[in-house]
Z-matrix of the N, CA and C atoms (Angstrom, degrees):
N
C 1 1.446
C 2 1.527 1 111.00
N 3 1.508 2 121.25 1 -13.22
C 4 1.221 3 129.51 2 -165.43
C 5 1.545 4 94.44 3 -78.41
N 6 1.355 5 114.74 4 -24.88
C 7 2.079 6 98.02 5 -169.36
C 8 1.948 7 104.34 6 -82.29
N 9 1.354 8 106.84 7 -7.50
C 10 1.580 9 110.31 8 -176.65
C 11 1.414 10 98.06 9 -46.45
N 12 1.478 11 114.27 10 153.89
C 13 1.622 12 113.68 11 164.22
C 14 1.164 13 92.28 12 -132.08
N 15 1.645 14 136.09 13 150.13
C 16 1.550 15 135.19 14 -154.37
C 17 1.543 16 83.94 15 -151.55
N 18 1.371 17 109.46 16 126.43
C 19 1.890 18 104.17 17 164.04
C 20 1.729 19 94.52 18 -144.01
N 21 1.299 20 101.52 19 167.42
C 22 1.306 21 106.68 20 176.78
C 23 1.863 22 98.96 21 -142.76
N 24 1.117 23 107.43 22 138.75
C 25 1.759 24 118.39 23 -158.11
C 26 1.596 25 100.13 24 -137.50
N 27 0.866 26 126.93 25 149.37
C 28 1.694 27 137.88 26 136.33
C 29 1.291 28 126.31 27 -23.89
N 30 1.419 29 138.10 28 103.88
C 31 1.357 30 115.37 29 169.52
C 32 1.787 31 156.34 30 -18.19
N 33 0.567 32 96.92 31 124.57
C 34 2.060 33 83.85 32 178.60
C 35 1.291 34 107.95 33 -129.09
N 36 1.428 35 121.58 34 126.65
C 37 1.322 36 129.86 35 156.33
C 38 1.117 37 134.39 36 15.36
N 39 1.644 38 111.56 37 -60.73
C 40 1.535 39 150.68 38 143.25
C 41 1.669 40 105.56 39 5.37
N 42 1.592 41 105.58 40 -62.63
C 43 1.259 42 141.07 41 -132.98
C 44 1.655 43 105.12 42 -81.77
N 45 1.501 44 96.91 43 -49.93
C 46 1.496 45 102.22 44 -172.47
C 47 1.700 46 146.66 45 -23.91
N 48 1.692 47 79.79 46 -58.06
C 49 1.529 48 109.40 47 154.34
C 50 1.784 49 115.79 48 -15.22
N 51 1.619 50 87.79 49 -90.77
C 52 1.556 51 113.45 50 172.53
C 53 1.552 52 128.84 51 -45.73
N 54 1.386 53 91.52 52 -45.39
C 55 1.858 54 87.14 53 168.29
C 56 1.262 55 144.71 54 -53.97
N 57 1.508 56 73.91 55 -53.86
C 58 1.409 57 102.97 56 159.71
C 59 1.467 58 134.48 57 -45.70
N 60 1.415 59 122.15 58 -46.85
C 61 1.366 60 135.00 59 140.98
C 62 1.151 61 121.18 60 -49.90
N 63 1.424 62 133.12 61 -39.99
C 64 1.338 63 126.25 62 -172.06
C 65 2.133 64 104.95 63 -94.29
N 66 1.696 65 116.11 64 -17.34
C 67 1.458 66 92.63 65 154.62
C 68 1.498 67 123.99 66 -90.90
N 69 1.079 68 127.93 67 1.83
C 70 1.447 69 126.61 68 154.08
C 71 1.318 70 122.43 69 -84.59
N 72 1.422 71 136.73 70 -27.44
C 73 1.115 72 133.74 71 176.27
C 74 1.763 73 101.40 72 -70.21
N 75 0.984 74 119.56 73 -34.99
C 76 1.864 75 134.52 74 178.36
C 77 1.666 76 101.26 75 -53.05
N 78 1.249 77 100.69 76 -69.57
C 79 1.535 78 129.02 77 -168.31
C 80 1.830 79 105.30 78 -51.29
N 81 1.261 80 112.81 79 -33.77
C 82 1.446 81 141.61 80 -167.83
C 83 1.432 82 93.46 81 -75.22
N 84 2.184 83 109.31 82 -64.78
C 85 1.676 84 96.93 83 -143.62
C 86 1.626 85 95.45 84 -83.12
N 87 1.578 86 114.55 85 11.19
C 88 1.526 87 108.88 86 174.93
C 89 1.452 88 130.05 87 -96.00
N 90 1.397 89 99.93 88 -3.87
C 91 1.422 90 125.96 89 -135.76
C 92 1.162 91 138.72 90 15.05
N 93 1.428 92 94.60 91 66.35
C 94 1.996 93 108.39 92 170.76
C 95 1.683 94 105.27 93 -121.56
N 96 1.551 95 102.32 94 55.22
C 97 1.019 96 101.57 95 -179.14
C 98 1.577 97 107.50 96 -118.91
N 99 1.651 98 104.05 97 77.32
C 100 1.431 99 102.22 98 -154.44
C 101 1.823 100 104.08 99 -132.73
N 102 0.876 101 131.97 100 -178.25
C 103 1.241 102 126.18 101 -168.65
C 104 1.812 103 107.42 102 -78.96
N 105 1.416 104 115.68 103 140.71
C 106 1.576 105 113.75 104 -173.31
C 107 1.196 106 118.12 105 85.88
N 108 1.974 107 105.23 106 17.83
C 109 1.581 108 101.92 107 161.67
C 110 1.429 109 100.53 108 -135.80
N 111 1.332 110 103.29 109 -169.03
C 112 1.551 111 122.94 110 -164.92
C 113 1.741 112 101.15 111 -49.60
N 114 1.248 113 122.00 112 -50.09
C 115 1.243 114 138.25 113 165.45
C 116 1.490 115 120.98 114 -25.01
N 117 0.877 116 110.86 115 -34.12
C 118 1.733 117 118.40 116 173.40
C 119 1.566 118 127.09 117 -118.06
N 120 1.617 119 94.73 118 3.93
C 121 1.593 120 106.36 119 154.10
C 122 1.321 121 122.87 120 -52.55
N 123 1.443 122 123.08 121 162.63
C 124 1.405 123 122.24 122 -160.69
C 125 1.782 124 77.21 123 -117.88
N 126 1.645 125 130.90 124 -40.82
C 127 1.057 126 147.38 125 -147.11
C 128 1.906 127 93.41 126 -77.11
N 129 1.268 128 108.04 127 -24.20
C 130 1.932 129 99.40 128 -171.05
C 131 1.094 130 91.45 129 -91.02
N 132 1.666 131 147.91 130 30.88
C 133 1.153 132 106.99 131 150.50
C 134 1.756 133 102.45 132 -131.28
N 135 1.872 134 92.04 133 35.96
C 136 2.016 135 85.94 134 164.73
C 137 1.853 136 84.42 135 -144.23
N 138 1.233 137 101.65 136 51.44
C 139 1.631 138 99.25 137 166.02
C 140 1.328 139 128.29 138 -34.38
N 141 1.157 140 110.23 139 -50.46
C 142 1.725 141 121.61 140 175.67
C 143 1.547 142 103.61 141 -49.15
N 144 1.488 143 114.51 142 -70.01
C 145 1.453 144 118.99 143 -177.76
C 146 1.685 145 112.33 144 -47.80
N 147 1.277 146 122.82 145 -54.41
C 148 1.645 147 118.40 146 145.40
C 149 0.817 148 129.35 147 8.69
N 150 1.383 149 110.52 148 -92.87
C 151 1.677 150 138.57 149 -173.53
C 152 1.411 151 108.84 150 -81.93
N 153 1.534 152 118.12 151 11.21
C 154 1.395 153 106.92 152 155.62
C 155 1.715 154 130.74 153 -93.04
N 156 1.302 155 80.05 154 56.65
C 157 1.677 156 92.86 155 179.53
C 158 1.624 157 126.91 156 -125.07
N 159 1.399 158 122.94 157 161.39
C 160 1.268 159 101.41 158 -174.59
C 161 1.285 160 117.50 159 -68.46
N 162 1.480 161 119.85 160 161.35
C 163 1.571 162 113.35 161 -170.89
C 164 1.207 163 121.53 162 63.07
N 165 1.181 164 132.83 163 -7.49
C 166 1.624 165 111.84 164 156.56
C 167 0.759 166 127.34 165 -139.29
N 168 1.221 167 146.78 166 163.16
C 169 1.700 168 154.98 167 -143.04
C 170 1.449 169 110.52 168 -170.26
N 171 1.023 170 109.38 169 128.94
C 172 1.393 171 126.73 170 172.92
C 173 2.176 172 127.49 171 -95.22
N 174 1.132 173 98.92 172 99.84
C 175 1.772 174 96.25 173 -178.99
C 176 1.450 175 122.67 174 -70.11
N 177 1.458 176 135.05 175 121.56
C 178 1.018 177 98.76 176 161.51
C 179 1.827 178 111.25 177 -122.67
N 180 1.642 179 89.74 178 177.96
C 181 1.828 180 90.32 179 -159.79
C 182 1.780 181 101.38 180 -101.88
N 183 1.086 182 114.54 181 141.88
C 184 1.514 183 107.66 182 154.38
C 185 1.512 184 109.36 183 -136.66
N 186 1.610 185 84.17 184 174.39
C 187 1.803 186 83.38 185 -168.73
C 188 1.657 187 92.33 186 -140.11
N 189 0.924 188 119.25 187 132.80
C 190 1.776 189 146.55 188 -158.97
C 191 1.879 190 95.86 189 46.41
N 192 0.845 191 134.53 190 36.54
C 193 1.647 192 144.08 191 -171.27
C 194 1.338 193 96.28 192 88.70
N 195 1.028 194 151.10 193 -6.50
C 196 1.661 195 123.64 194 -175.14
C 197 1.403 196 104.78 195 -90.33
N 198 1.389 197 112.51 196 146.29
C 199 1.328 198 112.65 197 168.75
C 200 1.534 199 112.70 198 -81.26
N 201 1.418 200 102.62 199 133.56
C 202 1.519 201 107.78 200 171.38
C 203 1.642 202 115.85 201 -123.74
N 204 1.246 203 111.32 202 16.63
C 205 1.710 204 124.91 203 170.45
C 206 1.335 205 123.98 204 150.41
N 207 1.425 206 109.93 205 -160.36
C 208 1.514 207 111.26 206 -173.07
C 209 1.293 208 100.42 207 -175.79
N 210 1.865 209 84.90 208 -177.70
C 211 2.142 210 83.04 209 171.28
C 212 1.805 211 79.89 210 -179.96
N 213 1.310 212 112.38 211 175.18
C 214 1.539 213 128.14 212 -175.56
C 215 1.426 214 121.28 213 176.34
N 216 1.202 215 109.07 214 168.75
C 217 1.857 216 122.39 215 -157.68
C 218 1.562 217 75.58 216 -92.37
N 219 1.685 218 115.08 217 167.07
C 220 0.843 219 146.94 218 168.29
C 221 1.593 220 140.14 219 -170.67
N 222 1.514 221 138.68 220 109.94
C 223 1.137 222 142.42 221 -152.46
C 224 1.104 223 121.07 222 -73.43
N 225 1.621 224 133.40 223 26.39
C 226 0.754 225 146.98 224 -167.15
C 227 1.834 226 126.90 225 -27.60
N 228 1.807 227 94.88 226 117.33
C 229 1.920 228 78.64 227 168.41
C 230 1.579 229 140.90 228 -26.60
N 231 0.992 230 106.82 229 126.87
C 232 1.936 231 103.14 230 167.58
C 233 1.828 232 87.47 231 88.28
N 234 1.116 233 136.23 232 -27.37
C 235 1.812 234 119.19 233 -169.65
C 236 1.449 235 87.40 234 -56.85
N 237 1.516 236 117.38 235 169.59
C 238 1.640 237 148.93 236 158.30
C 239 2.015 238 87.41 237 -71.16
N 240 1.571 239 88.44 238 133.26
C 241 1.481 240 114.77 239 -175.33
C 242 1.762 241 100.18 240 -37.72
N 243 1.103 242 85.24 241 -56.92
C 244 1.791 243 114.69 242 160.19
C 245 1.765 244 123.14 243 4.62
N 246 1.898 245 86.70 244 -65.96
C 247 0.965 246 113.81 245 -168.79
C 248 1.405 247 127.44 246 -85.78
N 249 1.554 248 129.78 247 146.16
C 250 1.568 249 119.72 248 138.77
C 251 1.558 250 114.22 249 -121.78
N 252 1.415 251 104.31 250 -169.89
C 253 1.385 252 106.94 251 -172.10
C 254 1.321 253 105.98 252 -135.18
N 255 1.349 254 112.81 253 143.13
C 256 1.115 255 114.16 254 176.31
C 257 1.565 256 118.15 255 -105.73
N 258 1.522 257 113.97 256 133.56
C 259 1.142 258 124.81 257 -136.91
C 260 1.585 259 107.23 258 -126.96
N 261 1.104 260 126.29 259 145.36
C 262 1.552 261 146.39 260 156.01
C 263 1.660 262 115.73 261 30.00
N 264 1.734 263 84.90 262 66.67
C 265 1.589 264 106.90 263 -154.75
C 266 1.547 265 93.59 264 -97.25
N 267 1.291 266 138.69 265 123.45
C 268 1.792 267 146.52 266 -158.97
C 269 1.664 268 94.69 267 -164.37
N 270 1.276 269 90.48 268 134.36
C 271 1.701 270 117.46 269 144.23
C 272 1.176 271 121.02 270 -116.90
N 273 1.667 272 123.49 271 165.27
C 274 1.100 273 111.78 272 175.61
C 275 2.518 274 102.41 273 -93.45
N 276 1.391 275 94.51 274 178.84
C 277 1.749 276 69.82 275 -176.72
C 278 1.408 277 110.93 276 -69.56
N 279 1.239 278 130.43 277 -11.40
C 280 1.434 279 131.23 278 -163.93
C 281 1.666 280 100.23 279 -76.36
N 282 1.854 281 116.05 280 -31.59
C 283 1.200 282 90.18 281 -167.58
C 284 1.652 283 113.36 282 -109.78
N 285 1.689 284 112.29 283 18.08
C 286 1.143 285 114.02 284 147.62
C 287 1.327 286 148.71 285 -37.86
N 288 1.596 287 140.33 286 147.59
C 289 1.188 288 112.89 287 -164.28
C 290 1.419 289 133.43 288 91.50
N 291 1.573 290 114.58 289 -35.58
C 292 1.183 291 112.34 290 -156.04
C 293 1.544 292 107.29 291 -111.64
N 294 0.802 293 120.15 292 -5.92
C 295 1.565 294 131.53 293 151.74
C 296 2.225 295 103.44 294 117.24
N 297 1.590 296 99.87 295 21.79
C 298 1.394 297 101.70 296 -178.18
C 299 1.795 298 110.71 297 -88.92
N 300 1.324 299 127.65 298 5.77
C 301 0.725 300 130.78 299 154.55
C 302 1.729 301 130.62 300 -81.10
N 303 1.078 302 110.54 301 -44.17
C 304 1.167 303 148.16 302 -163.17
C 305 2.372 304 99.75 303 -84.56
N 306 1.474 305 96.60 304 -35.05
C 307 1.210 306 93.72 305 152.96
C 308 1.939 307 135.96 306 -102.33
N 309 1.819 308 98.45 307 -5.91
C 310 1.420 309 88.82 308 170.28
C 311 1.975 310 104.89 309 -89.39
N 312 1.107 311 106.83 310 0.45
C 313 1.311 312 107.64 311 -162.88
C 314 1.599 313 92.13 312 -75.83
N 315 1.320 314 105.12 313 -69.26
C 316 1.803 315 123.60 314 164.97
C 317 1.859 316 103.81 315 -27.96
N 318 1.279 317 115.36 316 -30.93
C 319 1.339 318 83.38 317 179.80
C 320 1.376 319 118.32 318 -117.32
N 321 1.875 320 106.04 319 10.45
C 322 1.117 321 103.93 320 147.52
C 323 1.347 322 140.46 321 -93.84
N 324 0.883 323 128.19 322 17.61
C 325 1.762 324 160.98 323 -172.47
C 326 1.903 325 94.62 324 -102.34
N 327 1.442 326 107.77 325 -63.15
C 328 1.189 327 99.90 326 176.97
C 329 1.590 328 146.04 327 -71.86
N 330 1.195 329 101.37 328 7.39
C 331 1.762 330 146.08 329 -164.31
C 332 1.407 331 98.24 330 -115.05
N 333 1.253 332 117.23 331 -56.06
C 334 1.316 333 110.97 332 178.23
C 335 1.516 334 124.28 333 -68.88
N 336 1.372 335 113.12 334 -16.16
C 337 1.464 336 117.64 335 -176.13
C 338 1.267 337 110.01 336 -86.87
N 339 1.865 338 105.03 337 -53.04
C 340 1.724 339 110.35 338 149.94
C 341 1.426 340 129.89 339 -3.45
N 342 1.549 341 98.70 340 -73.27
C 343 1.256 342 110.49 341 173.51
C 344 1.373 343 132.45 342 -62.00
N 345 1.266 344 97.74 343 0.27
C 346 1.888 345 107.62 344 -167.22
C 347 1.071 346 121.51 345 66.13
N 348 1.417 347 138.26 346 24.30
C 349 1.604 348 151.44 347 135.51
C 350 1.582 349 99.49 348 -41.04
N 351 1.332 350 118.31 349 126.80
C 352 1.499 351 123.80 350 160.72
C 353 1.856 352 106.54 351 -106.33
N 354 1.407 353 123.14 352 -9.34
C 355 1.006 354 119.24 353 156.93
C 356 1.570 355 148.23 354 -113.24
N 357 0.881 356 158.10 355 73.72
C 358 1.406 357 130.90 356 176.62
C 359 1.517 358 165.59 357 -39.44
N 360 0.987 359 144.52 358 68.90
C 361 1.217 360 122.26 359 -172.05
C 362 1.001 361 139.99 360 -152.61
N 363 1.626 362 127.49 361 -164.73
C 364 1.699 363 147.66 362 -129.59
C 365 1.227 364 124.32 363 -112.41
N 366 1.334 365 119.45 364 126.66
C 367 1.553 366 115.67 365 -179.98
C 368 1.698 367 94.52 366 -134.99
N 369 1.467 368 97.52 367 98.20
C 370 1.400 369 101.87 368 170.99
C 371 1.709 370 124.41 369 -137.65
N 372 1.530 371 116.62 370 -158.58
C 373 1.794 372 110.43 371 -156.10
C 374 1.416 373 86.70 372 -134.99
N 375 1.279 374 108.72 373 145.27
C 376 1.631 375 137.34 374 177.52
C 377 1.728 376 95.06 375 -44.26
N 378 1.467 377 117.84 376 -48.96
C 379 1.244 378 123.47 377 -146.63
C 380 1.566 379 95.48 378 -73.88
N 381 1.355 380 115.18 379 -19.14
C 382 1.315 381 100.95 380 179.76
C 383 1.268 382 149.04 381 -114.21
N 384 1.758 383 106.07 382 66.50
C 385 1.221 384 155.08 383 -155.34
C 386 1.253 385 101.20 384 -27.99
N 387 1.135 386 119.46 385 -58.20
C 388 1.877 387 131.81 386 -156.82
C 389 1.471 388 86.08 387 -85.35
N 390 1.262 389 131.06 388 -46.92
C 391 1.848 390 92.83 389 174.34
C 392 0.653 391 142.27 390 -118.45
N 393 1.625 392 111.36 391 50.15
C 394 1.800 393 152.99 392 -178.54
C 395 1.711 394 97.15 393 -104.31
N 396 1.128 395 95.03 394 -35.75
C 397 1.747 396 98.94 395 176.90
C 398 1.814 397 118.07 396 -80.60
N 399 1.514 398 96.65 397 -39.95
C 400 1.675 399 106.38 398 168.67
C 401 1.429 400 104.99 399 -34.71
N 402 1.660 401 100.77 400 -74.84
C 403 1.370 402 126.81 401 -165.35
C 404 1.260 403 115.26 402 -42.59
N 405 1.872 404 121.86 403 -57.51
C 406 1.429 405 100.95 404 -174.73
C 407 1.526 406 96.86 405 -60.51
N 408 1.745 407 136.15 406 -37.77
C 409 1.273 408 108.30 407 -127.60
C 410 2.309 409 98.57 408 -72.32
N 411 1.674 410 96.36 409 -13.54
C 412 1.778 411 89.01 410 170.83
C 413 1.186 412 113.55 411 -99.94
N 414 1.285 413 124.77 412 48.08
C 415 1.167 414 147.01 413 163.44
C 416 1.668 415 127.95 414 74.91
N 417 1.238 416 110.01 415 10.44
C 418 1.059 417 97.82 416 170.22
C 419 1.360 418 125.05 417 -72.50
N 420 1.734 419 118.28 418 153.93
C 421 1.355 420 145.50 419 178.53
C 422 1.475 421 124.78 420 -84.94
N 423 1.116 422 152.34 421 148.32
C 424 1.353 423 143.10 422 -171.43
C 425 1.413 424 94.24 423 -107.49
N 426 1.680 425 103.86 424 142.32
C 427 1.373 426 109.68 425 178.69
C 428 1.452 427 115.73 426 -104.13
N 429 1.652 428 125.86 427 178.39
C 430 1.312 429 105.14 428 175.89
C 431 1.285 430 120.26 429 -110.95
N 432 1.429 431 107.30 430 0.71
C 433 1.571 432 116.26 431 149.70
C 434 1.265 433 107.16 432 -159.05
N 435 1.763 434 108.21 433 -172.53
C 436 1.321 435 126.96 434 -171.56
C 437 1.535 436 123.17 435 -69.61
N 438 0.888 437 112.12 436 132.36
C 439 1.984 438 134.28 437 167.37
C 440 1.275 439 94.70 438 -90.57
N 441 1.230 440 100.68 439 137.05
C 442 1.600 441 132.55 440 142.26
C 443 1.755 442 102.91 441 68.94
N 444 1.476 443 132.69 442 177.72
C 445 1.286 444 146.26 443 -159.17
C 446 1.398 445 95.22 444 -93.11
N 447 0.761 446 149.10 445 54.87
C 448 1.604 447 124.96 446 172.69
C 449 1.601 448 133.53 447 -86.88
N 450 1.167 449 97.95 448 -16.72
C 451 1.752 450 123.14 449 161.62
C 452 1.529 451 111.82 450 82.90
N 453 1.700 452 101.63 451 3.89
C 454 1.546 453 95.67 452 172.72
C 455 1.476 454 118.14 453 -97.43
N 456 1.524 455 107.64 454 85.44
C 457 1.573 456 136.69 455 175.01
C 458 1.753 457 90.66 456 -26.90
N 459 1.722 458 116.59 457 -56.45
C 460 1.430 459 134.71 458 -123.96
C 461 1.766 460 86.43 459 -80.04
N 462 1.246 461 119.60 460 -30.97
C 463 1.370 462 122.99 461 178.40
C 464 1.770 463 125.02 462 -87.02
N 465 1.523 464 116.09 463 108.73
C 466 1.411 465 131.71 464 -136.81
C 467 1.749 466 90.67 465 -112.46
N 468 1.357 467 133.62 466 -15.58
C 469 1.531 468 139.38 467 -164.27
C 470 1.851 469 91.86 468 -125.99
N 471 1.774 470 99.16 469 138.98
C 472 1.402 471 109.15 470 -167.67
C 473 1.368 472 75.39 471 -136.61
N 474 1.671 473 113.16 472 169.78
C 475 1.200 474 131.34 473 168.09
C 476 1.579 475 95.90 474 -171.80
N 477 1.535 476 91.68 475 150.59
C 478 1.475 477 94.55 476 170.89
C 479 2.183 478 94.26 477 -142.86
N 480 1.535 479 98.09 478 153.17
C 481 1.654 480 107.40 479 166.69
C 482 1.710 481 103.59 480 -133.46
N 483 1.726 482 93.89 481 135.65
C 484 1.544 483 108.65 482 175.35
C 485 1.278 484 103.42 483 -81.29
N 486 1.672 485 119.09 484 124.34
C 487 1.122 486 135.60 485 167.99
C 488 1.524 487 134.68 486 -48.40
N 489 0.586 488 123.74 487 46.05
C 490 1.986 489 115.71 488 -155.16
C 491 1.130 490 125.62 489 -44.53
């Protein structure tokens, strides 16, 4: 495991392509690949153009240079000024485990405070066990409904974490 090389970078243009494949292939092997999620966005497959906005940024991870996912803050319509969201967060399974989640998450938490967000948060699916478990363990809370416009009907679990 010692020859792995793990980086996590800023998006590029470049990128889209791939992400794009790798949050539907995610969305697929869980099966929450259903109408009213990220999956049937028109927007995940020009991520770069996305995340060219103020306040949010998009990470993505690779592992020996390949990209195997990402995830990023986002200011989403309708949130409290307050707020961002954290957004279209995927690995592939190979790069599970290895703590590349767990560091784009960390630097979206730290981006978000940057920005003067005191909150964060989550619009996610039952089915996706392993990062329902991430989530509480950095503290996020489950909500009892939805924040802000985001148009993904398909996502039924909210969470939000206070920034400190």
């Amino acid at each position: 495991m010692n020859d792995l090389t793990m980086q996590i970078r800023t998006i590029h243009p470049s990128d889209n392509g791939q992400l794009a494949r790798i949050i539907r292939s995610t969305l697929t092997e869980f099966g929450a690949n259903h109408p009213g999620t990220v999956y049937y966005d028109t927007a995940t497959d020009s991520l770069s153009e996305l995340f060219n906005k103020a306040h949010s940024i998009y990470y993505v991870a690779l592992l020996n240079r390949q990209i195997v996912g990402g995830g990023g803050i986002f200011p989403t319509e309708g949130l409290p000024e307050d707020t961002c969201e954290l957004v279209k967060m995927y690995l592939l399974p190979e790069a599970r485990g290895r703590g590349l989640g767990r560091l784009i998450l960390e630097q979206c938490l730290q981006k978000a405070k940057e920005a003067g967000f005191r909150n964060i948060y989550i619009e996610t699916m039952p089915e996706l066990k392993l990062a329902l478990k991430v989530y509480e363990k950095f503290g996020f809370e489950y909500l009892p409904a939805p924040l802000g416009n985001s148009g993904h009907f398909g996502c039924d679990l909210w969470m939000l974490k206070k920034l400190d």
